[in-house]
C-alpha positions as CSV (number, residue, x, y, z in Angstrom):
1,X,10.4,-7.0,9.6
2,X,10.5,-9.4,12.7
3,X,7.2,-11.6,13.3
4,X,5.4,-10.5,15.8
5,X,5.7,-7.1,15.4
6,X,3.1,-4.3,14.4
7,X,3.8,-3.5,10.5
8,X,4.2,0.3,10.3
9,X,5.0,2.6,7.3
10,X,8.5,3.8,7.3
11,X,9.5,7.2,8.2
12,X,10.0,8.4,4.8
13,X,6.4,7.8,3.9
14,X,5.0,9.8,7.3
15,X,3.7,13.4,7.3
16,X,5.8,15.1,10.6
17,X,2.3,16.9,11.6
18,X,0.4,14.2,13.7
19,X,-3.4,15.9,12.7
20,X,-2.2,15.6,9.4
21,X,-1.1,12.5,9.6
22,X,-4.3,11.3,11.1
23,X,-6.2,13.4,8.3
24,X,-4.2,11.5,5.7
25,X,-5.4,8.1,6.7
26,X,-9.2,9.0,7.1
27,X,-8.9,10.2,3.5
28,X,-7.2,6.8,2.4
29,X,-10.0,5.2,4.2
30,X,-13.3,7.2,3.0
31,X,-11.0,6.5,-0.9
32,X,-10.9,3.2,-0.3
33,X,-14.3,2.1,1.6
34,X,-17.5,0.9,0.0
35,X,-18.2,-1.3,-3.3
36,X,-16.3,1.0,-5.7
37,X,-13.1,1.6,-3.5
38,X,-13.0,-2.3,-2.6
39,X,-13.0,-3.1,-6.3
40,X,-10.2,-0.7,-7.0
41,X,-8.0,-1.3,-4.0
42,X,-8.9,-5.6,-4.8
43,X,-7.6,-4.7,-8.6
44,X,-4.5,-3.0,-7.3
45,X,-3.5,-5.9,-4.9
46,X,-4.5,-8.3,-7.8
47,X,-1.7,-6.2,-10.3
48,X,0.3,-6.3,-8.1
49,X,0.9,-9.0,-4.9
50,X,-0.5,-11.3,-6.8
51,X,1.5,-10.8,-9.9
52,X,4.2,-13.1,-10.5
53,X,6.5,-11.6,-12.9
54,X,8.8,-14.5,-14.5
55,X,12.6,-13.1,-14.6
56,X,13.1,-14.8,-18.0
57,X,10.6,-13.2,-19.9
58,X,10.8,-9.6,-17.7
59,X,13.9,-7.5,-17.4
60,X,15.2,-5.9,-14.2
61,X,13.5,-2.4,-14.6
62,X,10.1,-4.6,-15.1
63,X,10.9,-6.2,-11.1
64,X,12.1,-2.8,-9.9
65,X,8.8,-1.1,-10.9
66,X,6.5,-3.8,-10.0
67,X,8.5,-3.9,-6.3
68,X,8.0,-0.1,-6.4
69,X,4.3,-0.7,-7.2
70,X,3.8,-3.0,-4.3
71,X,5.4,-0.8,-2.3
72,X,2.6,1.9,-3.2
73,X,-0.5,-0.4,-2.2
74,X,1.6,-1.3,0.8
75,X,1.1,2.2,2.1
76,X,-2.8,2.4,0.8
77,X,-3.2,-0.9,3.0
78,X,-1.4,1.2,6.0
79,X,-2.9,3.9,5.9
80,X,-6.5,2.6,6.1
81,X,-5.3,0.4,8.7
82,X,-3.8,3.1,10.4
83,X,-7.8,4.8,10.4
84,X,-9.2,2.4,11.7
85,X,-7.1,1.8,14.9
């Protein structure tokens, strides 16, 4: 992604019904809002953004799912972005 630009999810990750859509990222909000849903949504970032998996003690699948787990709270972050614009 260019600097500058507005992060967005990618296509594959959208729901084609705009309502929907916009439904979607209340519910990711109203999940993630208040003490308990801060703590939870602060544990997953701290699992895994903030993970730094060493490539000589982890093997390849280990990096692949932890990318593919960032990738997840990615979207969480989006999404409750997303609901608040």
């Amino acid at each position: 992604m260019a600097l500058g630009r507005k992060a967005q999810l990618d296509e594959r990750f959208r729901i084609p019904n705009k309502e929907e859509e916009r439904k979607v990222n209340l519910a990711f909000r109203s999940s993630f809002s208040g003490g308990d849903g801060e703590m939870v949504l602060n544990y997953l970032r701290s699992i895994t953004f903030n993970t730094v998996l060493d490539p000589a003690i982890h093997d390849e699948r280990s990096l692949w799912f932890q990318e593919g787990a960032k990738s997840i709270v990615y979207v969480i972050q989006q999404r409750i972005r997303e609901a608040d614009e």
